[in-house]
C-alpha positions as CSV (number, residue, x, y, z in Angstrom):
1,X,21.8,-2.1,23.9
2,X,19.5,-3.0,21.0
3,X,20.6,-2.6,17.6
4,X,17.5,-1.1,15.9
5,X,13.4,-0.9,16.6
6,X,11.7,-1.2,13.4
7,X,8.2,0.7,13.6
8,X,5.0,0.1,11.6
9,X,3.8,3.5,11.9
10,X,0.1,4.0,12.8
11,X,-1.9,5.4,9.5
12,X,-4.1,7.5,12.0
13,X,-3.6,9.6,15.1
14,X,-5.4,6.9,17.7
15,X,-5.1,9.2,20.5
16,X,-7.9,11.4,18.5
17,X,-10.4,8.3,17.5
18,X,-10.4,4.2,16.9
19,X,-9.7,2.3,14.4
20,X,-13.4,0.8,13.2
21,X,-12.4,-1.7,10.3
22,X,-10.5,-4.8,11.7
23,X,-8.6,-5.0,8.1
24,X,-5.1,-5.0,8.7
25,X,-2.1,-6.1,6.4
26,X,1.0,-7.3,7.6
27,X,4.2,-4.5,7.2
28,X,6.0,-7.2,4.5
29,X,8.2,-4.5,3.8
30,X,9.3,-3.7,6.9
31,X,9.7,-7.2,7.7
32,X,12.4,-7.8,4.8
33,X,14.5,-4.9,6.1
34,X,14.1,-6.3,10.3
35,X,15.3,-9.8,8.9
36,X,18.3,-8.2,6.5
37,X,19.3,-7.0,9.8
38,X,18.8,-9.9,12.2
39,X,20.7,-12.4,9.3
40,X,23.9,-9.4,9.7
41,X,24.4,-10.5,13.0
42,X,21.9,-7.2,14.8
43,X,19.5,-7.0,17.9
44,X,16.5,-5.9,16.0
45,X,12.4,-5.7,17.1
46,X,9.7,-4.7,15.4
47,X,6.6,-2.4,16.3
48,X,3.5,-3.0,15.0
49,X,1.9,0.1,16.0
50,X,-0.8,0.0,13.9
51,X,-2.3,-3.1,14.7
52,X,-1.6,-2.2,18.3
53,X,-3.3,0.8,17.7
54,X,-0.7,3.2,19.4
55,X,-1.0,6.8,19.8
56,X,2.0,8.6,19.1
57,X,2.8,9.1,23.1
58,X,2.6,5.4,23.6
59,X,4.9,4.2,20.6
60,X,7.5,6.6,21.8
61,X,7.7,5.5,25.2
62,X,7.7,2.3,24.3
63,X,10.9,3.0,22.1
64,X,12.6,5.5,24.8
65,X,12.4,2.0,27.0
66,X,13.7,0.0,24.8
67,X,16.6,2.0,24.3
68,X,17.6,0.8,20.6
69,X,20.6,2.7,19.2
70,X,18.5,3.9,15.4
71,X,14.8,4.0,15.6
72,X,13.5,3.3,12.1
73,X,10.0,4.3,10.6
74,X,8.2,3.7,7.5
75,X,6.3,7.0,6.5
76,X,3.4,7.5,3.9
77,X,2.1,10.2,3.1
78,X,-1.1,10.4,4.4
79,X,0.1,9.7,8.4
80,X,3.6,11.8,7.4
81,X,2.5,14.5,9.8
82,X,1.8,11.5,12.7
83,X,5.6,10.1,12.0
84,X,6.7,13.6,12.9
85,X,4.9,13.6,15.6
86,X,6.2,10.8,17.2
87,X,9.8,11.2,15.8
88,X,10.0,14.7,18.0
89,X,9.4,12.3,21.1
90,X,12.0,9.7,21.2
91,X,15.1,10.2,22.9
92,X,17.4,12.1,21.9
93,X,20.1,9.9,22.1
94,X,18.8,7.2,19.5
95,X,19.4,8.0,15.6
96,X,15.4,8.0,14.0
97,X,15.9,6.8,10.1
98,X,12.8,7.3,8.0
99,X,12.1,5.3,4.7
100,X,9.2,4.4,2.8
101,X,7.1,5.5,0.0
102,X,6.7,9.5,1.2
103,X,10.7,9.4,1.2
104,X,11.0,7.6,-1.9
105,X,8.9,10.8,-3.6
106,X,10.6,13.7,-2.3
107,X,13.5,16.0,-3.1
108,X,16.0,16.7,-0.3
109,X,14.6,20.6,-0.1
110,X,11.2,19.0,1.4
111,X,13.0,17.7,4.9
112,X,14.9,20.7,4.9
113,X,11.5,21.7,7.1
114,X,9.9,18.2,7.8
115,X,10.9,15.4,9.7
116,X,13.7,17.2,11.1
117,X,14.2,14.5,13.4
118,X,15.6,11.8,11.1
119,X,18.7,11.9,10.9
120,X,19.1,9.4,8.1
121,X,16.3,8.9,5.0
122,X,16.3,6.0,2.9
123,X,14.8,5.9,-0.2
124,X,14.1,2.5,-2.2
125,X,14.6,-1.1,-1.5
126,X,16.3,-0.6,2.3
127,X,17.5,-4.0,2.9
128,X,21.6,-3.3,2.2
129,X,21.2,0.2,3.7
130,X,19.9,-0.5,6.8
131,X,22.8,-2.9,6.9
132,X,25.4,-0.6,6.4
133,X,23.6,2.3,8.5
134,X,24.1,-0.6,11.8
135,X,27.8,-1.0,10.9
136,X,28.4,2.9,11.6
137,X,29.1,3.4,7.7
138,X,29.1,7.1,6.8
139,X,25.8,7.7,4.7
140,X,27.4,9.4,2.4
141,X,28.3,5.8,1.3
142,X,25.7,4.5,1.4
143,X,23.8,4.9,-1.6
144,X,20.1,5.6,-2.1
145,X,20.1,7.5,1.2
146,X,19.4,11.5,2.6
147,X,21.3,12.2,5.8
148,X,21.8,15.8,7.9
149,X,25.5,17.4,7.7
150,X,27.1,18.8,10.5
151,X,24.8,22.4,9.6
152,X,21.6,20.5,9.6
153,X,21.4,20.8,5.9
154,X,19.9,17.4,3.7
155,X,22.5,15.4,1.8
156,X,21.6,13.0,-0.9
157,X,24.3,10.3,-1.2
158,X,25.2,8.8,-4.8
159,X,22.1,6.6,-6.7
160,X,21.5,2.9,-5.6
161,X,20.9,0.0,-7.9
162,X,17.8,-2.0,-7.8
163,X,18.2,-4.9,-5.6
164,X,17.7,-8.4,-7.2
165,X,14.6,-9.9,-4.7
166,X,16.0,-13.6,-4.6
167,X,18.7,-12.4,-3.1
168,X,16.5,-11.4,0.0
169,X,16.3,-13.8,3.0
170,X,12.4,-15.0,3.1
171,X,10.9,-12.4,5.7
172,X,11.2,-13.7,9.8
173,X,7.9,-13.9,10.7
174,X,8.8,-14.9,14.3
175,X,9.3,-11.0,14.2
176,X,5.3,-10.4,15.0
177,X,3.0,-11.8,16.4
178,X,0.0,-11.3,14.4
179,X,0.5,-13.8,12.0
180,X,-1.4,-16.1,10.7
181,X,-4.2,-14.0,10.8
182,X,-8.0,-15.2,10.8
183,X,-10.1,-14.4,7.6
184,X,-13.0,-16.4,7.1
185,X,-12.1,-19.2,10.0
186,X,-8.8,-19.7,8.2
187,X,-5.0,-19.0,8.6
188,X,-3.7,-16.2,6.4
189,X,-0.4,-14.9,5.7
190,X,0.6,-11.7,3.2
191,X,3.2,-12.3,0.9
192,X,5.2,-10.3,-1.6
193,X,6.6,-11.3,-5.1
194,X,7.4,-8.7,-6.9
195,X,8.0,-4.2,-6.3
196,X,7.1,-1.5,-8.8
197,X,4.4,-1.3,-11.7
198,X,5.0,-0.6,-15.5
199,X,1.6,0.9,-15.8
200,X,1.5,4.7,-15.8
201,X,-2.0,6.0,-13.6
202,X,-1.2,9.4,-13.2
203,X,-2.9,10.2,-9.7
204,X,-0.4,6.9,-8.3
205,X,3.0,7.1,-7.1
206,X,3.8,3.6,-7.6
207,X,4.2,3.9,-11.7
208,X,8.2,3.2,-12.6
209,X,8.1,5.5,-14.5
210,X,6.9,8.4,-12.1
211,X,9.7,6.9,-9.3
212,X,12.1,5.9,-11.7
213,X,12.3,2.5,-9.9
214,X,12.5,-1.2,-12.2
215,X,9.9,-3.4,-12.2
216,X,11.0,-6.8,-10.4
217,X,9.6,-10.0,-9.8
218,X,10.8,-13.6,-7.6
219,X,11.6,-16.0,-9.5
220,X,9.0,-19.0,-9.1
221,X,11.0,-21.0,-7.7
222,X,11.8,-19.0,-4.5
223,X,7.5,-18.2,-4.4
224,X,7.4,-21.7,-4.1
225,X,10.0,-22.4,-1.5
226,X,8.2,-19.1,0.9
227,X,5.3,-20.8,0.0
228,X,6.2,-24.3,1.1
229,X,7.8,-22.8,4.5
230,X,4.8,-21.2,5.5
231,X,2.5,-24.0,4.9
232,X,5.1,-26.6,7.1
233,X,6.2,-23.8,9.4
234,X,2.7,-22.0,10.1
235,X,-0.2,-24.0,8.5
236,X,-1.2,-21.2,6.2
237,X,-4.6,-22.1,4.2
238,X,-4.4,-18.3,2.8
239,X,-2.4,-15.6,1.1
240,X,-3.2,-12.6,0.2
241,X,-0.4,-10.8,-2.4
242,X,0.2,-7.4,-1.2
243,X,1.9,-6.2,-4.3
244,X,0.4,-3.6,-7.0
245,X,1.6,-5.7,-10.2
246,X,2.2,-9.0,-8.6
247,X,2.1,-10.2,-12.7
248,X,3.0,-8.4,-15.7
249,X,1.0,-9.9,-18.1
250,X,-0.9,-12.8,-19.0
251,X,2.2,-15.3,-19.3
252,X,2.7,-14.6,-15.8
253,X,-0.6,-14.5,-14.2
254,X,-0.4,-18.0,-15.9
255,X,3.0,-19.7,-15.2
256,X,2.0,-18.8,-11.6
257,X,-1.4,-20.8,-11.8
258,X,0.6,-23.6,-13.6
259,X,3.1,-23.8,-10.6
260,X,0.3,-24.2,-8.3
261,X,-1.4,-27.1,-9.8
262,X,1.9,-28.6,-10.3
263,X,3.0,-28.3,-6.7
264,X,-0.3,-29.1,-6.0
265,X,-0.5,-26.0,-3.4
266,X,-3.9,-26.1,-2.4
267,X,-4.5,-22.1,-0.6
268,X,-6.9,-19.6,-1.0
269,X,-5.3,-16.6,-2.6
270,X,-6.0,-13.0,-3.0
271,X,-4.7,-10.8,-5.3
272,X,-4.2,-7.1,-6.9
273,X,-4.7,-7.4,-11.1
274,X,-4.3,-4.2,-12.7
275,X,-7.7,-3.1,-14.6
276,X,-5.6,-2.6,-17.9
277,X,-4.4,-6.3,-17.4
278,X,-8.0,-7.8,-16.5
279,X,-9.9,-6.4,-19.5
280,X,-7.5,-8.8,-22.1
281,X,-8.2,-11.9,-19.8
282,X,-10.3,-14.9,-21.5
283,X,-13.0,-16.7,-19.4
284,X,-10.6,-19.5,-18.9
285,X,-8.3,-18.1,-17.1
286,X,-10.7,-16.7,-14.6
287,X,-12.0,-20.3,-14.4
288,X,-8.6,-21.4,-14.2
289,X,-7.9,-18.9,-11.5
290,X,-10.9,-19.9,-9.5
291,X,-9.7,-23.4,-9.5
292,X,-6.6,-23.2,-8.5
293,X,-7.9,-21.6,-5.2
294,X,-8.3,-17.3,-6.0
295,X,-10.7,-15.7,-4.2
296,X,-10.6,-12.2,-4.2
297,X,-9.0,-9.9,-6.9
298,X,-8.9,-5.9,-6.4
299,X,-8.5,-3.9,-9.1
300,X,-8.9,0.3,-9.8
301,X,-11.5,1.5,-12.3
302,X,-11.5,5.1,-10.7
303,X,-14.4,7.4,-12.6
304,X,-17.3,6.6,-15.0
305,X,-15.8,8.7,-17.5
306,X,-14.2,7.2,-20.3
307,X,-12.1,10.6,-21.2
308,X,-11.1,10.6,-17.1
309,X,-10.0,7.0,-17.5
310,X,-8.2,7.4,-20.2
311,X,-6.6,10.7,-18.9
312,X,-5.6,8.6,-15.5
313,X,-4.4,6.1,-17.7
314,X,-6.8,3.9,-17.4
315,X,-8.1,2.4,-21.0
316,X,-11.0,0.6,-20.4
317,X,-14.0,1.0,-21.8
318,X,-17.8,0.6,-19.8
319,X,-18.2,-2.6,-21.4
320,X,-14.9,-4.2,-20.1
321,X,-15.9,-3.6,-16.8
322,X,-19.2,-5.0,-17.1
323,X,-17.6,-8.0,-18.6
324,X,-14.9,-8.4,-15.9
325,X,-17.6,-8.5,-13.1
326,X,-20.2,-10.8,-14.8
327,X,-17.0,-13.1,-15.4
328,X,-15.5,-13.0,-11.9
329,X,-19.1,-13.8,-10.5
330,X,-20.2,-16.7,-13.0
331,X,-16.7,-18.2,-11.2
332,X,-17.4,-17.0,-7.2
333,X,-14.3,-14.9,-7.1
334,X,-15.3,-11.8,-4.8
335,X,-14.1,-8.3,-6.0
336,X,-13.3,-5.3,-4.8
337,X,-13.4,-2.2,-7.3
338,X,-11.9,1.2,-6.6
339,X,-13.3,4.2,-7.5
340,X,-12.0,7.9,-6.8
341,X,-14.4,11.0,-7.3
342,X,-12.9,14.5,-6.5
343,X,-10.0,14.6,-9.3
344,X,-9.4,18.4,-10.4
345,X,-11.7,20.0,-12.3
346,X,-14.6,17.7,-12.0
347,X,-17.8,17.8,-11.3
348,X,-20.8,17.1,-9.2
349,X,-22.4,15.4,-12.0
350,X,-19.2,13.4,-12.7
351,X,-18.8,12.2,-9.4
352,X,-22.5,11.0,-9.0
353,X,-22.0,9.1,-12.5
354,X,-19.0,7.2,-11.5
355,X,-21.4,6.4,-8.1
356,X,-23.5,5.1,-10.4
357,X,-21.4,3.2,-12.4
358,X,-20.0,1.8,-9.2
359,X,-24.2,0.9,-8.1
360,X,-24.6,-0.8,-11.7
361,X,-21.4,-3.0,-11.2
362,X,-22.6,-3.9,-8.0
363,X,-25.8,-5.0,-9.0
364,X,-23.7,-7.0,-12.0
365,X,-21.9,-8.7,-9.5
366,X,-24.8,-10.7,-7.7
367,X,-25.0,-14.2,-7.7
368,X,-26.7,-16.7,-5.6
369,X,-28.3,-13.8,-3.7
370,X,-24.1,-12.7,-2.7
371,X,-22.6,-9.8,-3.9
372,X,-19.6,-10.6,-5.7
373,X,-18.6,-7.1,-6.8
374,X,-17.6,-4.7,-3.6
375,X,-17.3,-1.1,-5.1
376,X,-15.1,1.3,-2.4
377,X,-15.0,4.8,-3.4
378,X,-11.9,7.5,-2.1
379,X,-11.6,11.1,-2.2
380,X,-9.3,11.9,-4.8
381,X,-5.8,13.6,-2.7
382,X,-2.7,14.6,-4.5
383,X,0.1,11.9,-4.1
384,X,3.6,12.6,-3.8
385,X,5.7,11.7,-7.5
386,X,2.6,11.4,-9.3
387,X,2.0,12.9,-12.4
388,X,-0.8,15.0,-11.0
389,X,0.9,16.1,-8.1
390,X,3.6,17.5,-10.6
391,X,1.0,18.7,-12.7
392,X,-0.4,20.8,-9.6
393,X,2.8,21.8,-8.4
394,X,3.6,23.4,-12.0
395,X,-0.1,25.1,-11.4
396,X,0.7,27.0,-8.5
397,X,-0.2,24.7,-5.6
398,X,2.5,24.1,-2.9
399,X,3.6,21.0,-0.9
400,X,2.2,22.3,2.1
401,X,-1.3,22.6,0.7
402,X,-1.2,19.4,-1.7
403,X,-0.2,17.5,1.9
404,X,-2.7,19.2,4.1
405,X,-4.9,15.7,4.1
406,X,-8.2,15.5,5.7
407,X,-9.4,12.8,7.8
408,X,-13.2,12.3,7.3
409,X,-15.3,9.0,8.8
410,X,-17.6,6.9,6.7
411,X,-20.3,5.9,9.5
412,X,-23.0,3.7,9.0
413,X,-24.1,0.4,10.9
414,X,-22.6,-1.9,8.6
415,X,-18.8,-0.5,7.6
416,X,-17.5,2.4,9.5
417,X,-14.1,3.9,9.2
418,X,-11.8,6.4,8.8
419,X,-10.2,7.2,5.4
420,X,-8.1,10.2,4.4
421,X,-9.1,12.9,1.3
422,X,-7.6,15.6,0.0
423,X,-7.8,18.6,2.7
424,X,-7.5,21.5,-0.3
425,X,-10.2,21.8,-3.2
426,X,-9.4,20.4,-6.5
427,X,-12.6,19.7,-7.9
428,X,-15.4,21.6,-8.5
429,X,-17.4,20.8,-5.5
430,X,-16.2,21.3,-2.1
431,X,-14.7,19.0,0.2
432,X,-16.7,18.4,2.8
433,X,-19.8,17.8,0.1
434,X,-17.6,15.2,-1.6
435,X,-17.0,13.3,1.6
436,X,-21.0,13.3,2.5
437,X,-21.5,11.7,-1.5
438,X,-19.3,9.0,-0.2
439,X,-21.1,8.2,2.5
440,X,-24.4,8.3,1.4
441,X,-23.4,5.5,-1.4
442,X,-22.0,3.2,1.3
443,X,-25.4,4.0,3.0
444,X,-27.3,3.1,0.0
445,X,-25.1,-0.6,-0.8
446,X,-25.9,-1.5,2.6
447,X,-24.0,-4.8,2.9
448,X,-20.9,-6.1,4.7
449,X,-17.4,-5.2,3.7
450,X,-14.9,-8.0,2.6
């Protein structure tokens, strides 16, 4: 009998629609806990459900016949209500364990009603616990974990300590088979360095300081020996660094590009670079960046108001922005900026400035006739452990409207896809109106996605 299926849960219902965007990112996560668990001697698979696109029916009949003893999920928010769904259809005989980033931000009292089918819930870095889960140990020793008693009540075991990430066995990738991946006629790999952020945006979850989580990074030394694997083992040409905060700082950003050049590691890279971080960056660094093989950086500007910025935590001013786009396009590096229009209380006008703003930086960003700067605007939804969520929780809103997320399709010929918004009204306007601004301004940038 098999140990344990690892599934990458699907982040929409596919028995209701398909999946338009071919953008996929490989479950990194997922994959450290499968290989913690293969290394401690245990039969373990991995379902990438969502790049199979699965509906839930399918992905539980292909666990039922597989016949693992624990079936383990990761679980966002947004596609919460689609784990359920598939959880109540697997076997009853095999144990379903839930972790991931909707566990990680809830109380105990909030499976009490949800997810009633996991049996165990692991919060945090999973790759010890799922260890001691497969040797049978009781979860109340385990710690960082929520189990079910004997009543059906929720447990929470003792705290965990963060783990140290050199310590992790370099993620098996034998354990898909969708990697390398084919971007732009070449072989990509994602890769992760580091877990947590320092910075404090109050509509994310991610923020230390919302989670209570510490900020950790590899060492460069073991970037460079993943890196060196996969370019012997796999003949990566690309990587794209799935992390939030992948460098906290300059000095960082920097001792990375220096190991690079030094190594001579010559890849195409893309990377997340936190707005508050970009705006302190000289041109030479960019330059320097570009050189050593960067192509794409994504980073959050949110709303064209200064006073929303700053209240999300965002301290940028208009001209930073402007600055960081005319910079990353003198040098070729693409960019994707995001943008959220819907936070509470706003307005109509608000949310057709920050389109604007997002139009402007668009139009910064040509060069050579290609656009440089790829603005991609979200409905604003309340995430679990955020500050706003708290914030709207202490207002009177409940968990089972703050959750009650609405799917709603951007569709024109160019980009179509499905994205998740907030199914409640927060702002001034109402949903549905909000969804129809967003895609009449994909409408109006009319060109390909990257």
């Amino acid at each position: 009998m098999p140990d344990l299926v690892l599934v990458n849960s699907p982040i929409h219902d596919y028995s209701r629609y398909p999946r338009y965007t071919s953008s996929y990112s490989t479950p990194v996560g997922l994959l450290y806990v499968a290989t913690a668990a293969r290394e401690a001697g245990f039969e373990v698979s991995v379902l990438d459900a969502e790049e199979r696109q699965l509906t839930p029916a399918e992905i539980a009949r292909e666990i039922n016949a597989r016949g693992p003893r624990f079936a383990g999920f990761n679980a966002f928010s947004v596609n919460f209500a689609i784990v359920e769904k598939i959880t109540d259809l697997v076997a009853p005989h095999i144990t379903v364990i839930a972790g991931g980033p909707h566990v990680s931000s809830m109380p105990p009292a909030h499976f009490g009603k949800r997810l009633t089918r996991a049996g165990i819930l692991v919060r945090g870095d999973g790759e010890e616990k799922i260890v001691d889960i497969l040797r049978d140990v009781h979860p109340l020793a385990v710690p960082g974990v929520y189990f079910r008693d004997a009543l059906g009540g929720v447990v929470a075991s003792g705290p965990d300590a963060p783990l140290d990430l050199d310590g992790l066995p370099v993620p098996d990738r034998t354990l898909l088979d969708t990697e390398p991946y084919r971007r732009d006629g070449l072989r990509w790999m994602d890769v992760s360095i580091s877990r947590g952020c320092v910075f404090a945006c109050r509509f994310c979850a991610g923020s230390c300081r919302s989670n209570g989580t510490t900020y950790r990074r590899r060492s460069p030394e073991s970037v460079r020996g993943e890196l060196r694997h996969l370019v012997a083992g796999y003949g990566i040409e690309g990587v794209q660094i799935v992390d939030d905060l992948p460098f906290n700082g300059r000095a960082q950003l920097e001792e990375f590009l220096g190991l690079l050049e030094r190594d001579g590691i010559a890849l195409r890279w893309e990377i997340n670079l936190p707005l508050q971080f970009l705006r302190g960056l000289p041109e030479e660094t960019i330059a320097r960046a570009r050189r050593a093989g960067v192509v794409r950086l994504s980073f959050g500007i949110e709303s064209a108001s200064f006073e929303t910025r700053r209240a999300m935590g965002k301290l940028s001013k208009d001209q930073d922005l402007f600055r960081i786009v005319g910079m990353l396009a003198r040098h070729r590096i693409s960019a994707k900026g995001y943008f959220i229009i819907g936070f509470p209380g706003e307005s109509r006008a608000e949310m057709e400035a920050t389109l604007g703003l997002a139009r402007r930086l668009h139009d910064t960003g040509l060069a050579g006739g290609v656009a440089h700067f790829r603005p991609r605007v979200f409905m604003f939804k309340p995430m679990p452990g955020s500050a706003l969520w708290t914030r709207l929780l202490a207002e009177g809103r409940t968990e089972e409207e703050m959750l009650d997320y609405a799917d709603f399709e951007v569709d024109q010929d160019y980009f179509r896809k499905h994205a998740w918004g907030a199914g409640s009204r927060y702002s001034l306007v109402d949903p549905e109106d909000v969804h129809a601004l967003i895609n009449a301004f994909y409408g109006e940038i009319g060109e390909p996605v990257v």
